[in-house]
N, CA, C and O atoms as a Tripos MOL2 file, in Angstrom:
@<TRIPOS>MOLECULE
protein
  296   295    74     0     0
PROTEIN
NO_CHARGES

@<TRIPOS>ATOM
      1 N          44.0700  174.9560  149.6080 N.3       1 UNK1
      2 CA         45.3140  175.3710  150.2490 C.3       1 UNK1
      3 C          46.2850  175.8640  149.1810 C.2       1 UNK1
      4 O          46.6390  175.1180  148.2680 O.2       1 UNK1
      5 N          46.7760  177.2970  149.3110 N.am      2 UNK2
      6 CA         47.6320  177.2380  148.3880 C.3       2 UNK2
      7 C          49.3650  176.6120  148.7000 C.2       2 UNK2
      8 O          49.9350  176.4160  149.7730 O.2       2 UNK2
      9 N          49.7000  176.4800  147.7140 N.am      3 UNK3
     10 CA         50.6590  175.1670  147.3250 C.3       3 UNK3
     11 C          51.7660  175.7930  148.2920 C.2       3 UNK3
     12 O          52.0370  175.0470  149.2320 O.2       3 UNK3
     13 N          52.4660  177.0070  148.2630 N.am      4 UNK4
     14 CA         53.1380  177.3230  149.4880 C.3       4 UNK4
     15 C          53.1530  177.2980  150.3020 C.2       4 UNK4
     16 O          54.2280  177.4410  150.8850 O.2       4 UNK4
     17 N          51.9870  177.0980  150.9900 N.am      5 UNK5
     18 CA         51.8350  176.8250  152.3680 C.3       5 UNK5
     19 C          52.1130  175.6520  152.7290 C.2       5 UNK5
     20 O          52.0600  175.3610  153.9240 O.2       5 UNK5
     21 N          52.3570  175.0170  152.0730 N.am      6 UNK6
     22 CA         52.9840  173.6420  152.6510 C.3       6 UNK6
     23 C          54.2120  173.6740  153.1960 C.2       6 UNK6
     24 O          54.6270  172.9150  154.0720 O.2       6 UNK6
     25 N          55.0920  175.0020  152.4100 N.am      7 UNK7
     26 CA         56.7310  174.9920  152.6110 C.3       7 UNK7
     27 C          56.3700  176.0670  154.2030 C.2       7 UNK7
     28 O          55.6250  177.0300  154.3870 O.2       7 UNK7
     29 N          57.3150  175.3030  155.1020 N.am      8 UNK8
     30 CA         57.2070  175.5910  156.7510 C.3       8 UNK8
     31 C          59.1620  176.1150  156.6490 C.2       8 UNK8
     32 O          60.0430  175.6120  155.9520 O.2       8 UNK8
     33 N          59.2310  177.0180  157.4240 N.am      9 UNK9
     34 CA         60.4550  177.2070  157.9550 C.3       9 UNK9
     35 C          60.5570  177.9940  158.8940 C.2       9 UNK9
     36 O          60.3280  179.2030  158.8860 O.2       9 UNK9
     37 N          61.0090  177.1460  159.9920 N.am     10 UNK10
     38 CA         61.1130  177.1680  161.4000 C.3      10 UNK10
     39 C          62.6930  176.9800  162.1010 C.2      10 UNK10
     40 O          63.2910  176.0000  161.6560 O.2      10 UNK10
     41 N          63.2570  177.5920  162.8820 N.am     11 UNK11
     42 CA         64.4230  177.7560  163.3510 C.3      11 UNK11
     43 C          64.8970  176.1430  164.0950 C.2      11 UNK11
     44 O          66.0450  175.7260  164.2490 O.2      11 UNK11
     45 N          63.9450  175.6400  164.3700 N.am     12 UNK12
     46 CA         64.2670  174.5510  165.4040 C.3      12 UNK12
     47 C          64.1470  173.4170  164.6100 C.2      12 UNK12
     48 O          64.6200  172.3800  165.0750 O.2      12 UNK12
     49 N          63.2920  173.3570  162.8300 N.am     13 UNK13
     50 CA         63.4290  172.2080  162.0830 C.3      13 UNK13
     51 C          64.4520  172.7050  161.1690 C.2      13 UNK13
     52 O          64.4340  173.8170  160.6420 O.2      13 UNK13
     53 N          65.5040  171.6470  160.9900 N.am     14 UNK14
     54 CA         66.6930  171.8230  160.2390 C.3      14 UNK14
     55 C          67.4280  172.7200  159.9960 C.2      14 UNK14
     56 O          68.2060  172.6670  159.0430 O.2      14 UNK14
     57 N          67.3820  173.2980  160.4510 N.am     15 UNK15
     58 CA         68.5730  174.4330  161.0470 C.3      15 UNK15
     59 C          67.6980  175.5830  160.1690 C.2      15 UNK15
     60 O          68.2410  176.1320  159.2100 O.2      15 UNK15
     61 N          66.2100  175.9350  160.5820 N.am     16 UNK16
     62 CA         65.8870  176.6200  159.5590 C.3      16 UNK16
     63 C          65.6990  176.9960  158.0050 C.2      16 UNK16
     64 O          65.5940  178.0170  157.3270 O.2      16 UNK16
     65 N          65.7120  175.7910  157.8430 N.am     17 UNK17
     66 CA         65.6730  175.4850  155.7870 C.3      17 UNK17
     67 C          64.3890  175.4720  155.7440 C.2      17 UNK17
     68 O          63.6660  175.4440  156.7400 O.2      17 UNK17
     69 N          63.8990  175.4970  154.2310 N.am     18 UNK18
     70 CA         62.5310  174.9740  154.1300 C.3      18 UNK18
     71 C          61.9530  174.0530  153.9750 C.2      18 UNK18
     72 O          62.4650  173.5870  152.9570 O.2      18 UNK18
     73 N          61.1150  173.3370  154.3080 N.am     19 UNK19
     74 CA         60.6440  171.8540  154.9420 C.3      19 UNK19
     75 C          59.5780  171.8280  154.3300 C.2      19 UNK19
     76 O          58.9900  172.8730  154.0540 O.2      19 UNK19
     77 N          59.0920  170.5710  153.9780 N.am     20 UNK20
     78 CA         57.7560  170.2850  153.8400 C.3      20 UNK20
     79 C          56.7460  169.9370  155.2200 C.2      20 UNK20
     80 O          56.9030  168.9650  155.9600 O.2      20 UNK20
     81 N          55.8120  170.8600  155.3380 N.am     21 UNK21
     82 CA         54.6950  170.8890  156.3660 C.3      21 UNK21
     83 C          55.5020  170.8170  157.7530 C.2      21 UNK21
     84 O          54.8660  170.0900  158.5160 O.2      21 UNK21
     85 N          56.5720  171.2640  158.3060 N.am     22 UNK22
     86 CA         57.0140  171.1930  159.4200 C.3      22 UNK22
     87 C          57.6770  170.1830  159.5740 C.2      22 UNK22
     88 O          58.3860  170.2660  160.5770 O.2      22 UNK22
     89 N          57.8330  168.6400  158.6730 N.am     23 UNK23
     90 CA         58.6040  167.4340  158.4010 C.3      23 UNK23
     91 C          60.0530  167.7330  158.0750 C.2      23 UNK23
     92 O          60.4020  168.5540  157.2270 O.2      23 UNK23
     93 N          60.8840  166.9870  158.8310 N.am     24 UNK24
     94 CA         61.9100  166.9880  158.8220 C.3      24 UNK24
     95 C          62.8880  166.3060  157.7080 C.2      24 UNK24
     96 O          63.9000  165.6050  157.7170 O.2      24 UNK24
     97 N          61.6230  167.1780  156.2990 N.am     25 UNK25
     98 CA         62.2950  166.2420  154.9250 C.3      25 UNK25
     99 C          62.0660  168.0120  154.1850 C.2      25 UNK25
    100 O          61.0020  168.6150  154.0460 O.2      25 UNK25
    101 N          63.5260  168.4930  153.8110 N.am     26 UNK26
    102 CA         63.8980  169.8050  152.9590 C.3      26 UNK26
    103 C          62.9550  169.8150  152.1070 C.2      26 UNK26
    104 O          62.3150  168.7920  151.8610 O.2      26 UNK26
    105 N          62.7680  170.7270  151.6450 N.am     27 UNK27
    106 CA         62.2910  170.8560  150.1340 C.3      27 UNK27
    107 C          63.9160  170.5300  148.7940 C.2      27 UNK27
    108 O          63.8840  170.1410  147.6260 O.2      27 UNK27
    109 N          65.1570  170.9270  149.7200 N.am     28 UNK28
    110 CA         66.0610  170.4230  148.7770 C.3      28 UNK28
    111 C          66.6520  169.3700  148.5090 C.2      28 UNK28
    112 O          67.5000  169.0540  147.6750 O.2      28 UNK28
    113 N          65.6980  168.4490  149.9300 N.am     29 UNK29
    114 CA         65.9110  166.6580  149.5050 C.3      29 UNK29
    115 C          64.5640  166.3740  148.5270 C.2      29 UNK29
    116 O          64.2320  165.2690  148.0990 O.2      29 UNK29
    117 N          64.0240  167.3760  148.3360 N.am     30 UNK30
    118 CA         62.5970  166.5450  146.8680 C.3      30 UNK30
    119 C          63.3430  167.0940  146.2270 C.2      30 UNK30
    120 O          64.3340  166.3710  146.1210 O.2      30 UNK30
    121 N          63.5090  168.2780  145.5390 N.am     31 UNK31
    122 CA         64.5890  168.4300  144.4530 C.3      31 UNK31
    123 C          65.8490  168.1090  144.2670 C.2      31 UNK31
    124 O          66.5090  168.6090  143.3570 O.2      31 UNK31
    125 N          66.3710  167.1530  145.1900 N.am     32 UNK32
    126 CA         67.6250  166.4630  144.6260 C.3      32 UNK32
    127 C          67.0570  164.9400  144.1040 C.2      32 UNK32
    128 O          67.3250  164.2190  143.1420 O.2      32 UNK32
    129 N          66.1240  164.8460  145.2670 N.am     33 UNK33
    130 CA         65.7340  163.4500  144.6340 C.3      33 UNK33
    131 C          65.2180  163.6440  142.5400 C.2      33 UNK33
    132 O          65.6470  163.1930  141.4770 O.2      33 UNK33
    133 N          64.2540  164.4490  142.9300 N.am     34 UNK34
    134 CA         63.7200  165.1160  141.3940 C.3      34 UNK34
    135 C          64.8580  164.8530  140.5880 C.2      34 UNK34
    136 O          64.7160  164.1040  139.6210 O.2      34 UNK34
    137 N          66.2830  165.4970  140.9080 N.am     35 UNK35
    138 CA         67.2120  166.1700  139.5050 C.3      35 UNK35
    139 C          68.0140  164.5630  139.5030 C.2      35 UNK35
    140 O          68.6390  164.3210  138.4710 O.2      35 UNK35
    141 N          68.0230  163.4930  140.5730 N.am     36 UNK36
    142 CA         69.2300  162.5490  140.6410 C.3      36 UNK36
    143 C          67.8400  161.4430  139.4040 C.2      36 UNK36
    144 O          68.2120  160.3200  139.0640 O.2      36 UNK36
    145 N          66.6840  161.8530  139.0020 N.am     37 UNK37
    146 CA         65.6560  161.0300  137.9370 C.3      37 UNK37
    147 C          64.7130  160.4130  138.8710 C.2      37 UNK37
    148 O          64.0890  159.5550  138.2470 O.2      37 UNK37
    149 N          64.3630  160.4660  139.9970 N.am     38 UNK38
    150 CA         63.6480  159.8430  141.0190 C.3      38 UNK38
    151 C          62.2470  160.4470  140.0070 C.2      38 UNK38
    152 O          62.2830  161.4980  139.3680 O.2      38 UNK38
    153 N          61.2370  159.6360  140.0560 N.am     39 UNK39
    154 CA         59.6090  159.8730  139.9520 C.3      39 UNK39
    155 C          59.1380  160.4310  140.6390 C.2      39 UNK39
    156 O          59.8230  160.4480  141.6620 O.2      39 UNK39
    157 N          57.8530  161.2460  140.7880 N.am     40 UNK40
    158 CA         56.6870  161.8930  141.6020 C.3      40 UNK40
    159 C          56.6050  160.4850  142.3780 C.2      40 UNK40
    160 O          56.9740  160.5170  143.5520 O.2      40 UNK40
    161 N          56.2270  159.4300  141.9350 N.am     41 UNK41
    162 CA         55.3160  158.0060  141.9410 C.3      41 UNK41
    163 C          56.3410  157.7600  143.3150 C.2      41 UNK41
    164 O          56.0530  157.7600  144.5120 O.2      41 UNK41
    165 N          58.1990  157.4660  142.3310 N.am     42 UNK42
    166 CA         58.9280  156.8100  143.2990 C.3      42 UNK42
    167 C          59.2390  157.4300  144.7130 C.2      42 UNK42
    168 O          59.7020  156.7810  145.6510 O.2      42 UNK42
    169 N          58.9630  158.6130  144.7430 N.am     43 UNK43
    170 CA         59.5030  159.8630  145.7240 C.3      43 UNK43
    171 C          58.3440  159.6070  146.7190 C.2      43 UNK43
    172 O          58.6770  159.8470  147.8800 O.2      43 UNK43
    173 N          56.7830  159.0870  146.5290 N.am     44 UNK44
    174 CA         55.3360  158.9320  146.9510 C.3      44 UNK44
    175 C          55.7100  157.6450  147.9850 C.2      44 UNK44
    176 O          55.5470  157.7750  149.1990 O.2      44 UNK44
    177 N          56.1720  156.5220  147.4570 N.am     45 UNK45
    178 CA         56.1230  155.3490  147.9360 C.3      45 UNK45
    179 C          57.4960  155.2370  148.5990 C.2      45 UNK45
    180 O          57.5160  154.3010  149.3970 O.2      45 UNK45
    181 N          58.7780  155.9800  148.5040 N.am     46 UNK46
    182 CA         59.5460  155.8730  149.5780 C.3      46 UNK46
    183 C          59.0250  156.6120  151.0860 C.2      46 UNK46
    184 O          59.4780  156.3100  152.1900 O.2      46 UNK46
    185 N          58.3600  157.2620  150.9190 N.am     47 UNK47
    186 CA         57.7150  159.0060  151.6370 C.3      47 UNK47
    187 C          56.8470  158.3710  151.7510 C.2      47 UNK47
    188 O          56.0280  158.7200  150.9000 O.2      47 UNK47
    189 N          56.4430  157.4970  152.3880 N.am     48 UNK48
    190 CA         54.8590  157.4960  152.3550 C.3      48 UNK48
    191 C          53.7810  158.7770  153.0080 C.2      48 UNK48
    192 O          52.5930  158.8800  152.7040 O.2      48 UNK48
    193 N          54.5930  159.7750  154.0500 N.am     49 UNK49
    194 CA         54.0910  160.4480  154.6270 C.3      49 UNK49
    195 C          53.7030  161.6730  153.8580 C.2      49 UNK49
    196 O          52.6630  162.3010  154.0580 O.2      49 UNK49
    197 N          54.7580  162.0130  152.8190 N.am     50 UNK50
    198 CA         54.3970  162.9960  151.8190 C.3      50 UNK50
    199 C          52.9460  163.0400  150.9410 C.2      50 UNK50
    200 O          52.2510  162.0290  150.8420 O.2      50 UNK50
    201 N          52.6730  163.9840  150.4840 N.am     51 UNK51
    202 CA         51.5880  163.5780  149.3890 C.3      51 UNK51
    203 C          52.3680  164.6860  148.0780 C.2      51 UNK51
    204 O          53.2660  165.5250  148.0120 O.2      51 UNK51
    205 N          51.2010  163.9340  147.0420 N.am     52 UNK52
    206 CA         51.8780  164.6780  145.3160 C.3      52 UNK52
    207 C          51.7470  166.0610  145.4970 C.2      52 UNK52
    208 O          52.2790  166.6550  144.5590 O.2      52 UNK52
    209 N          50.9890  167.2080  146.7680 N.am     53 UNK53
    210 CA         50.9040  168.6040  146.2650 C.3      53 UNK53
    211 C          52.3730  168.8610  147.3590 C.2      53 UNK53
    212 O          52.7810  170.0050  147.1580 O.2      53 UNK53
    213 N          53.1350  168.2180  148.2900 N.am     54 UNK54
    214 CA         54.2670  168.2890  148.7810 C.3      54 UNK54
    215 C          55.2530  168.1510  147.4370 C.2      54 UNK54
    216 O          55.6280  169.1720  146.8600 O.2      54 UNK54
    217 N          55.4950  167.3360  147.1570 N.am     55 UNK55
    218 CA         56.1280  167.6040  145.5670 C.3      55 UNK55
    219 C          56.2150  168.7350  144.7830 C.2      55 UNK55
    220 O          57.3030  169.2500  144.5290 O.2      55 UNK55
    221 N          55.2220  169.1430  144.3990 N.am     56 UNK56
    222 CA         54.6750  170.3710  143.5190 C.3      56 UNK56
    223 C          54.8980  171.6940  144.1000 C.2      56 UNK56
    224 O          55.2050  172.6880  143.4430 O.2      56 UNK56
    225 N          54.7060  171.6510  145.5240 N.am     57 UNK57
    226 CA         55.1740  172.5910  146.4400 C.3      57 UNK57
    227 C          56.7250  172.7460  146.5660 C.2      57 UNK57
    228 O          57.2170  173.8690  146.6750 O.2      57 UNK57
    229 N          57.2520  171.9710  146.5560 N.am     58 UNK58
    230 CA         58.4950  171.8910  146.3880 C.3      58 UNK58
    231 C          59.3560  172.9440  144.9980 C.2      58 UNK58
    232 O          60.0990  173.9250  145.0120 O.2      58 UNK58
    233 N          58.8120  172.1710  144.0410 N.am     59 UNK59
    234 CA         58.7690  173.1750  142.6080 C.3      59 UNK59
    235 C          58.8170  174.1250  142.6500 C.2      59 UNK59
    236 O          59.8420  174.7810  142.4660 O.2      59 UNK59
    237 N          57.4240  174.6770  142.9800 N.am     60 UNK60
    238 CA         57.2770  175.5200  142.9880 C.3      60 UNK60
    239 C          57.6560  177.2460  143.4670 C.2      60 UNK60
    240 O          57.4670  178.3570  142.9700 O.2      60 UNK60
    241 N          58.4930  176.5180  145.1180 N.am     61 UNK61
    242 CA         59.0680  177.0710  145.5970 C.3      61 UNK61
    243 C          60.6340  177.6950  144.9970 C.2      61 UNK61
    244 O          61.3030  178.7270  145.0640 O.2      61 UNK61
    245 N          60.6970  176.3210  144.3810 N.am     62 UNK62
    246 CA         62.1740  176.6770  143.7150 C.3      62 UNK62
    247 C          61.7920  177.3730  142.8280 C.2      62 UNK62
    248 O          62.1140  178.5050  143.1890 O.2      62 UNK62
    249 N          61.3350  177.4390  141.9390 N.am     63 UNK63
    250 CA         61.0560  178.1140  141.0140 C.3      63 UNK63
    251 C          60.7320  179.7240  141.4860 C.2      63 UNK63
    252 O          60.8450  180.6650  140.7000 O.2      63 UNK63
    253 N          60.4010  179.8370  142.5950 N.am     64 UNK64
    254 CA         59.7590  181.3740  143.0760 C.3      64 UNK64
    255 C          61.3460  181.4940  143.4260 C.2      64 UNK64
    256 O          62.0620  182.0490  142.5930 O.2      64 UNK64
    257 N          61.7880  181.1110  144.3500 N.am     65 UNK65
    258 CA         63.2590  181.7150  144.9210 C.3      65 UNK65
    259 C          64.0960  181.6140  144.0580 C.2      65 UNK65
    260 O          65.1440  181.7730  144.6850 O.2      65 UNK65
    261 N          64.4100  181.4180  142.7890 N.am     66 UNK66
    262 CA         65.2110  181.5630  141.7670 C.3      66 UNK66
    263 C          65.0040  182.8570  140.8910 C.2      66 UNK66
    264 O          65.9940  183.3460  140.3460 O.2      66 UNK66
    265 N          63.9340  183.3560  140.7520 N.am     67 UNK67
    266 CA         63.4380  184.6110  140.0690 C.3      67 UNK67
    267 C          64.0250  185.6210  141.1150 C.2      67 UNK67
    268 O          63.9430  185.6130  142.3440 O.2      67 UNK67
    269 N          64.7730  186.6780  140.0770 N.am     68 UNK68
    270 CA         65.1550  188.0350  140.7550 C.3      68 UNK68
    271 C          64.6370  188.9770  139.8300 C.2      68 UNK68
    272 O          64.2580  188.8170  138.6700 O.2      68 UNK68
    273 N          64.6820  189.8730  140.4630 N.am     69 UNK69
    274 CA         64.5600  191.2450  139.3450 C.3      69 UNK69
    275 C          65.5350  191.3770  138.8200 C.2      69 UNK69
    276 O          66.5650  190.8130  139.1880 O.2      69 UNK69
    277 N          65.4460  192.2960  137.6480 N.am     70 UNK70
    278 CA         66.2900  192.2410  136.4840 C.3      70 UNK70
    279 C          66.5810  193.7040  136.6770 C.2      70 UNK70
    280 O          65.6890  194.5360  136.5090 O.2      70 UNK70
    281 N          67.8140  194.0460  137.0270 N.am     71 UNK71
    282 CA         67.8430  195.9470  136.5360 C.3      71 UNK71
    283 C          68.8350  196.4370  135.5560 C.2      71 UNK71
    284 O          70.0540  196.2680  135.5630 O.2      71 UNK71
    285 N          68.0860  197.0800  134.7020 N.am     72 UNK72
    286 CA         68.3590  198.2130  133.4200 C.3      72 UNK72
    287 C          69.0280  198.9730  133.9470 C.2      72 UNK72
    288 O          68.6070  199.5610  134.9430 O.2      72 UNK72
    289 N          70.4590  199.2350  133.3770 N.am     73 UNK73
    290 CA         71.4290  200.1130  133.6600 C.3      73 UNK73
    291 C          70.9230  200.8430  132.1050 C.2      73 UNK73
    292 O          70.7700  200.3870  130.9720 O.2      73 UNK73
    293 N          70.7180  202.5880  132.9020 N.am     74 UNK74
    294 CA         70.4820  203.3570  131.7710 C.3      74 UNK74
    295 C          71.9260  203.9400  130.8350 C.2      74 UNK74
    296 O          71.7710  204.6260  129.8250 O.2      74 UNK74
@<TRIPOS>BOND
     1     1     2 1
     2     2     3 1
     3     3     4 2
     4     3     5 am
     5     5     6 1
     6     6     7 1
     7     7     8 2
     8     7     9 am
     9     9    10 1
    10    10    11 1
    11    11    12 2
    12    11    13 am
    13    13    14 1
    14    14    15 1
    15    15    16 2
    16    15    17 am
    17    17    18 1
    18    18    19 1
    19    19    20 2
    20    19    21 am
    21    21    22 1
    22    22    23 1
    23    23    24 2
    24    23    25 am
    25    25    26 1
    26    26    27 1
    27    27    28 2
    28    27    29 am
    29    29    30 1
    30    30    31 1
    31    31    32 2
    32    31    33 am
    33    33    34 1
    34    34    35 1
    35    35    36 2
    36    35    37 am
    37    37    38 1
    38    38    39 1
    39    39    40 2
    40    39    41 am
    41    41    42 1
    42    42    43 1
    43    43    44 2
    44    43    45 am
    45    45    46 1
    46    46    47 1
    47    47    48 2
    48    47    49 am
    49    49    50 1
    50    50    51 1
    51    51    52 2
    52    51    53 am
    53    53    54 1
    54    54    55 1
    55    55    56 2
    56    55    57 am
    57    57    58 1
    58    58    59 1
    59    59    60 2
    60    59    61 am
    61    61    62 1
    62    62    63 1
    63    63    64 2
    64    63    65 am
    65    65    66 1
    66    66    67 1
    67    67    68 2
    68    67    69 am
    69    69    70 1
    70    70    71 1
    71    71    72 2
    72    71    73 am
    73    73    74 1
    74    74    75 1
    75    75    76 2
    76    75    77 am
    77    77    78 1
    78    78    79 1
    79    79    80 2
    80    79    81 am
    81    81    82 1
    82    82    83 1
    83    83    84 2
    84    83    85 am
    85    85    86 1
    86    86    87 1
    87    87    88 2
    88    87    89 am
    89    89    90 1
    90    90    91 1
    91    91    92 2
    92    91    93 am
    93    93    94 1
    94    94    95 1
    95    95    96 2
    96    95    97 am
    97    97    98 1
    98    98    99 1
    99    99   100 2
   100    99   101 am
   101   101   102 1
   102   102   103 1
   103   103   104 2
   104   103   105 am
   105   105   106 1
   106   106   107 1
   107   107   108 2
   108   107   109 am
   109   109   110 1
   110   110   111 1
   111   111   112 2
   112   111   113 am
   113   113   114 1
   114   114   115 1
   115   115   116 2
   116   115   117 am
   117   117   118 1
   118   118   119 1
   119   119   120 2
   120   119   121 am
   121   121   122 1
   122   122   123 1
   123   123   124 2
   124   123   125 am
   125   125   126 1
   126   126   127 1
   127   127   128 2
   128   127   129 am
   129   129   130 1
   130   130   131 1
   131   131   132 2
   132   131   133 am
   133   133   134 1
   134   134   135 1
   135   135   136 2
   136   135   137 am
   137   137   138 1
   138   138   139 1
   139   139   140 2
   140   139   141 am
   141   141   142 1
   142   142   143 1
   143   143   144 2
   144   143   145 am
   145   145   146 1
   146   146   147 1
   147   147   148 2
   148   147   149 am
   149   149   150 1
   150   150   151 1
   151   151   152 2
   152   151   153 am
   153   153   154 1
   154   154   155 1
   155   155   156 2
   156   155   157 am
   157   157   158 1
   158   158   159 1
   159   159   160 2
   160   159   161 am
   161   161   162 1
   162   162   163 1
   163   163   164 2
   164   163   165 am
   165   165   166 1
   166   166   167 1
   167   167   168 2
   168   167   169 am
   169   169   170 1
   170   170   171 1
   171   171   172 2
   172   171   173 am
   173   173   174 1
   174   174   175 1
   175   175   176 2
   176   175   177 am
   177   177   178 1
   178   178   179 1
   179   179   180 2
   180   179   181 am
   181   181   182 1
   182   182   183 1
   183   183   184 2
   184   183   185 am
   185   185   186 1
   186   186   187 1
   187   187   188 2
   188   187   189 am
   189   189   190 1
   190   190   191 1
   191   191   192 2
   192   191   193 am
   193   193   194 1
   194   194   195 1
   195   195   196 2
   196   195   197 am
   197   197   198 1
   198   198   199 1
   199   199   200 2
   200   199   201 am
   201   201   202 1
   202   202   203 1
   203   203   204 2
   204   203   205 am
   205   205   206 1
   206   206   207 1
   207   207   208 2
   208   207   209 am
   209   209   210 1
   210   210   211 1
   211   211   212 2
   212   211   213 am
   213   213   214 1
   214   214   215 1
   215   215   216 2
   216   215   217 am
   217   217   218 1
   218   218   219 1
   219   219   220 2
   220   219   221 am
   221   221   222 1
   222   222   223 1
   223   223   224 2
   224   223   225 am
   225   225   226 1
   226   226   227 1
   227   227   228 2
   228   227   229 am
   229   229   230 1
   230   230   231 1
   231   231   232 2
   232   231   233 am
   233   233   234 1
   234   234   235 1
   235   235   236 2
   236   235   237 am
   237   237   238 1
   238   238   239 1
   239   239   240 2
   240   239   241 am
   241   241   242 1
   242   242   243 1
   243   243   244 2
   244   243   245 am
   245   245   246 1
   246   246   247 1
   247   247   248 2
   248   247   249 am
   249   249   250 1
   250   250   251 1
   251   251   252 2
   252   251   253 am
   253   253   254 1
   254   254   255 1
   255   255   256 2
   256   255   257 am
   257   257   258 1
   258   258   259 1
   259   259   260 2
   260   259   261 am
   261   261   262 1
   262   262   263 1
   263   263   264 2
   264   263   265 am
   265   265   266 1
   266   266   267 1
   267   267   268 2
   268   267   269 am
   269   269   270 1
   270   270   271 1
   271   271   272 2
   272   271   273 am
   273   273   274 1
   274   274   275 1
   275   275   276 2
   276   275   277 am
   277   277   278 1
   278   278   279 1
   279   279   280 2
   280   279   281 am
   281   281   282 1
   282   282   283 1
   283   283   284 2
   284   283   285 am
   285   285   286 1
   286   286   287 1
   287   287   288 2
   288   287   289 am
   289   289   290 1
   290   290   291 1
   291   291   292 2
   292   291   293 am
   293   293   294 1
   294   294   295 1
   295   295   296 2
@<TRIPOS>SUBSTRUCTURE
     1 UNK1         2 RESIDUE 1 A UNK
     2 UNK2         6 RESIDUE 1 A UNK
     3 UNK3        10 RESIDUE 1 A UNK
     4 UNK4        14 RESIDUE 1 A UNK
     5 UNK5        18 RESIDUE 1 A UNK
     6 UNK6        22 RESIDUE 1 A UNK
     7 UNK7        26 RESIDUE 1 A UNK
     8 UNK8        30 RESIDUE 1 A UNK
     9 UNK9        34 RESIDUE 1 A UNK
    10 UNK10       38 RESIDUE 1 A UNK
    11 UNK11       42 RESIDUE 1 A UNK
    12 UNK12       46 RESIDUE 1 A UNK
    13 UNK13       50 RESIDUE 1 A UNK
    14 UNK14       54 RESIDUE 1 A UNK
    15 UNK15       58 RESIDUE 1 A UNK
    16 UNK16       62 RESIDUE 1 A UNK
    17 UNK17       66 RESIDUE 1 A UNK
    18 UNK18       70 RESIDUE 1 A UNK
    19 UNK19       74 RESIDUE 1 A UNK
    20 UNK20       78 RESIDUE 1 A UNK
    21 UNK21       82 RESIDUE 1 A UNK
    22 UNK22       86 RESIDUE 1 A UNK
    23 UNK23       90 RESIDUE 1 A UNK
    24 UNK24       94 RESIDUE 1 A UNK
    25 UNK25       98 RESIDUE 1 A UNK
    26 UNK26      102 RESIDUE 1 A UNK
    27 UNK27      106 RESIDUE 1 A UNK
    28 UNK28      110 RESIDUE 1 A UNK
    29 UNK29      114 RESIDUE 1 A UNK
    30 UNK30      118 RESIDUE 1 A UNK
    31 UNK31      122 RESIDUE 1 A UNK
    32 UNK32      126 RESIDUE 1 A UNK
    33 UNK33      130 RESIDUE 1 A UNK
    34 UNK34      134 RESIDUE 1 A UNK
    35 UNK35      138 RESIDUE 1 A UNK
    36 UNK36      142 RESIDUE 1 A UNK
    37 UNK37      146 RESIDUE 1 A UNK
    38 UNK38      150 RESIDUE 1 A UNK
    39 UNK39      154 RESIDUE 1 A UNK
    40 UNK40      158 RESIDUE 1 A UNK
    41 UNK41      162 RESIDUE 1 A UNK
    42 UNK42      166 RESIDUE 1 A UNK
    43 UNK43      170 RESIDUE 1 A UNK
    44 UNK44      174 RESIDUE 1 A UNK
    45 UNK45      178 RESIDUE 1 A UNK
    46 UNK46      182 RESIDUE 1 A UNK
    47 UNK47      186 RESIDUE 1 A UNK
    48 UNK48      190 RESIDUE 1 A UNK
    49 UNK49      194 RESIDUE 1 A UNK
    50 UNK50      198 RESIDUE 1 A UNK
    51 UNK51      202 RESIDUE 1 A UNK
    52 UNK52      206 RESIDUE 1 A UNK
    53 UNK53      210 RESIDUE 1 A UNK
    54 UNK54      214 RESIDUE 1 A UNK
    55 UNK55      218 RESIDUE 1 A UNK
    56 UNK56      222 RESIDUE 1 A UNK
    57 UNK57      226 RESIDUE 1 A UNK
    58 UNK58      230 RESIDUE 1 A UNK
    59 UNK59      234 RESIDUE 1 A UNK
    60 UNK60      238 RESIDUE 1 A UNK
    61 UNK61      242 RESIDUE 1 A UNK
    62 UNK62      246 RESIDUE 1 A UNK
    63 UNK63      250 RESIDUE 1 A UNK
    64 UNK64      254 RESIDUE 1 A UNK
    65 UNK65      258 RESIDUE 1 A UNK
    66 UNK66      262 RESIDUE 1 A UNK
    67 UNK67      266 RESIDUE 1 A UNK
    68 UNK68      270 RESIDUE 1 A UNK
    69 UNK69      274 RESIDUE 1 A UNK
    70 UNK70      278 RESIDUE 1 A UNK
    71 UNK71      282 RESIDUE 1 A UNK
    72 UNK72      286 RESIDUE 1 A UNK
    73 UNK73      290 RESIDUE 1 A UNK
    74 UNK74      294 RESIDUE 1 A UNK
């Protein structure tokens, strides 16, 4: 499965944000948990429903929607 496909966004879950697998847990509640020092491990065992490639998916995503193109003014 590739790792994006985990991120679901749907009009009727959370006002349309991006979600993990259709779960009504953001991808910007794993990356706050992530940036506030939370663990993969600790983020696993509060979540039990999550798994570690929901995590990574998470990342990853951010990491894609943060990249823009760059334009050269001649």
């Amino acid at each position: 499965m590739n790792t994006l496909n985990r991120i679901t966004i749907d009009p009727q879950i959370c006002g349309g944000r991006p979600c993990i697998r259709n779960m009504r847990i953001r991808v910007k509640d794993i990356l706050d948990l992530l940036a506030s020092g939370a663990g993969a491990a600790e983020i696993l065992e509060d979540y039990p429903y999550l798994e570690p490639e929901d995590i990574t998916a998470s990342l990853a995503y951010a990491a894609h929607s943060i990249d823009h193109p760059v334009l050269s003014v001649a």
